[in-house]
C-alpha positions as CSV (number, residue, x, y, z in Angstrom):
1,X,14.4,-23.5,-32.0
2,X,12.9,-20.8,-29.6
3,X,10.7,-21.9,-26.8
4,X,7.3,-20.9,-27.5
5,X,6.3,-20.8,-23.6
6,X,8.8,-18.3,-23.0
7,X,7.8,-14.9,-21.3
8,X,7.2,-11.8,-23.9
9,X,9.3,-9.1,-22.7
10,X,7.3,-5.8,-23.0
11,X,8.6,-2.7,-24.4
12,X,10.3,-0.4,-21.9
13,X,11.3,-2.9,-19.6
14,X,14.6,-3.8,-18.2
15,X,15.9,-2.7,-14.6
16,X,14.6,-0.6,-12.6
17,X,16.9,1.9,-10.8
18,X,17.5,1.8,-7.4
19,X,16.1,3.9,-4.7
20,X,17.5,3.3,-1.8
21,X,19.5,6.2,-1.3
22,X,17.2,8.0,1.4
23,X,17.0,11.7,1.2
24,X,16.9,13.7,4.6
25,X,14.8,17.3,4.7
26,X,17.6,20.2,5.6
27,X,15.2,20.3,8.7
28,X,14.3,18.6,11.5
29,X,10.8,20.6,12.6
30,X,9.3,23.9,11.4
31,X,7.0,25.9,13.4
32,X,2.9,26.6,11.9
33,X,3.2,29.9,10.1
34,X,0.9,33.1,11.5
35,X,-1.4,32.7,8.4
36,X,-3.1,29.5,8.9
37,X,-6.3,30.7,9.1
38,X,-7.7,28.3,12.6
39,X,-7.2,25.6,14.8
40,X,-7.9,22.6,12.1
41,X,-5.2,24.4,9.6
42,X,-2.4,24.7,12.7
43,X,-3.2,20.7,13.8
44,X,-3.5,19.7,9.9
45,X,0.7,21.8,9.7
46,X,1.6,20.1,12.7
47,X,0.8,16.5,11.8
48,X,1.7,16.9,8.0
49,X,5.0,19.0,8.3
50,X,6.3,16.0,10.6
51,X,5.2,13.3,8.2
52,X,6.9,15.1,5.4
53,X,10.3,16.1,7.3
54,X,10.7,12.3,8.3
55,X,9.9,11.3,4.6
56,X,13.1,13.6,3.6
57,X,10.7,15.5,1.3
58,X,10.0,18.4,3.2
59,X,12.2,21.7,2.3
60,X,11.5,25.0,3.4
61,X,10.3,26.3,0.6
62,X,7.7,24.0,0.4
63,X,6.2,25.7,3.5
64,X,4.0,28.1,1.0
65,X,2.5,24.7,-0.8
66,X,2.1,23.4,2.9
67,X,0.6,26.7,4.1
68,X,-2.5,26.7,1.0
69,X,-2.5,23.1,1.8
70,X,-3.5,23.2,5.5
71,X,-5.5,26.9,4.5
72,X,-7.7,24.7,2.2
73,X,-8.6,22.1,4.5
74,X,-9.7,24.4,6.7
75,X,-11.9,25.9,4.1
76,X,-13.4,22.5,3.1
77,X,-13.8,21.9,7.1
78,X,-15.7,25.1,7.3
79,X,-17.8,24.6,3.8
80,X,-18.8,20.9,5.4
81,X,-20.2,22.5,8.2
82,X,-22.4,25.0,6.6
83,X,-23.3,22.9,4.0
84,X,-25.0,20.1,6.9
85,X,-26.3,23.0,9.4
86,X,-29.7,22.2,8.1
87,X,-31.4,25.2,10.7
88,X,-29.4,27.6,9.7
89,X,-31.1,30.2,6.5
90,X,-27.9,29.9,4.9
91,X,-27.4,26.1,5.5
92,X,-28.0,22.6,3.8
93,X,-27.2,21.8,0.1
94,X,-29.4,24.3,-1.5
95,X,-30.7,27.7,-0.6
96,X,-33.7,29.7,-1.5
97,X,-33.4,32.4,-4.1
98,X,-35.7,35.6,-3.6
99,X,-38.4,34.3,-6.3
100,X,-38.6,31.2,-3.9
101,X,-36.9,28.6,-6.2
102,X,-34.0,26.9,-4.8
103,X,-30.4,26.9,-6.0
104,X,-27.4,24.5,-5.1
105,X,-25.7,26.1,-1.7
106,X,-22.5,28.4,-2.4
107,X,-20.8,26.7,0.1
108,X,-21.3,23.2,-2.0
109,X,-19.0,25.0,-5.2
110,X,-16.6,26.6,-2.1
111,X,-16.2,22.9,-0.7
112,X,-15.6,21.9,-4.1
113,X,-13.2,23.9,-4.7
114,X,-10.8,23.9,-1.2
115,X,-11.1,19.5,-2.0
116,X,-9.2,20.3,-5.7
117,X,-6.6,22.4,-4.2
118,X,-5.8,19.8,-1.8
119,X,-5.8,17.5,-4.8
120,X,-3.3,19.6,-6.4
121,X,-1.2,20.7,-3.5
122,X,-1.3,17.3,-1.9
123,X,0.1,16.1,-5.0
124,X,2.6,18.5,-5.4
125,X,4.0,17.9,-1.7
126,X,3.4,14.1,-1.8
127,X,0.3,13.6,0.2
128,X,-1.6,11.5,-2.3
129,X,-0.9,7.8,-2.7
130,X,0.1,8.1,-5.8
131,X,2.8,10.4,-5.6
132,X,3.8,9.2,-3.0
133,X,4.2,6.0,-4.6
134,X,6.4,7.3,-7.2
135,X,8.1,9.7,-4.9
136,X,9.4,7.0,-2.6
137,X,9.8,4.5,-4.9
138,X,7.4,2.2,-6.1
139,X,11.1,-0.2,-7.6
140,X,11.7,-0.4,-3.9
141,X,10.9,-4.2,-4.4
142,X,13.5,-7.2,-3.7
143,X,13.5,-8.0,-7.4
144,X,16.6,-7.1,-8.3
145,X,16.6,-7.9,-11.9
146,X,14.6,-8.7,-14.6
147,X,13.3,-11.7,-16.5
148,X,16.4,-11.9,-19.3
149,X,19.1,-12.1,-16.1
150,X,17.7,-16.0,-16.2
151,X,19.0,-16.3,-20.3
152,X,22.8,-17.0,-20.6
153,X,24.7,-15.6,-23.4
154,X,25.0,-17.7,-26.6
């Protein structure tokens, strides 16, 4: 008679593959392109370019991805500081229109947009927990097996 205490194996399950192989990037350091657009984007290469090339994920052509990446964050960086320079006429969240109403600030929908392209390239280049997650393994646990490796063979 079958235990009726015994675990429910869900579908899909089984072992997970191992990832410990550990990839290394064809590089070892890669200089911050001419186009990155200011300071914040060249600091924002520097940090993230190592991070990635001692992950093992980092290729050279993944520079471009890494270029709009560090691009945008400068953009958002620049967008953040419009948006809270209150004084300024062009400041704040909203702006006055020329009949005197007010309207949401254009640099609101340009921050916006530079924080979902560094939600797509960061993904794309493994900067989000997430991905990352999955790109580095989320099996690396020390469960080797699965529940059935207990069972015996009849």
């Amino acid at each position: 008679m079958a235990n009726s205490n015994a675990p429910v194996r869900a579908s899909g399950g089984g072992r997970k593959r191992k990832t410990d192989m550990k990839h290394q990037s064809s590089i070892s350091r890669i200089a911050p392109p001419p186009e990155l657009i200011d300071e914040n984007a060249v600091r924002l290469w520097k940090s993230q370019s190592k991070i990635l090339i001692e992950r093992g994920t980092f290729e050279p052509e993944d520079a471009p991805l890494l270029l709009a990446y560090c691009n945008s964050f400068s953009y958002m960086i620049t967008a953040d500081l419009k948006i809270t320079d209150w004084a300024a006429d062009d400041g704040g969240m909203v702006v006055a229109t020329s009949d005197g109403s007010i309207k949401k600030s254009p640099y609101v929908a340009a921050r916006n947009d530079a924080i979902a392209q560094l939600s797509r390239l960061g993904s794309l280049l493994g900067l989000d927990p997430l991905t990352r997650l999955r790109m580095l393994g989320a099996s690396n646990s020390d469960d080797d097996g699965n529940e059935d490796d207990d069972f015996s063979e009849f």
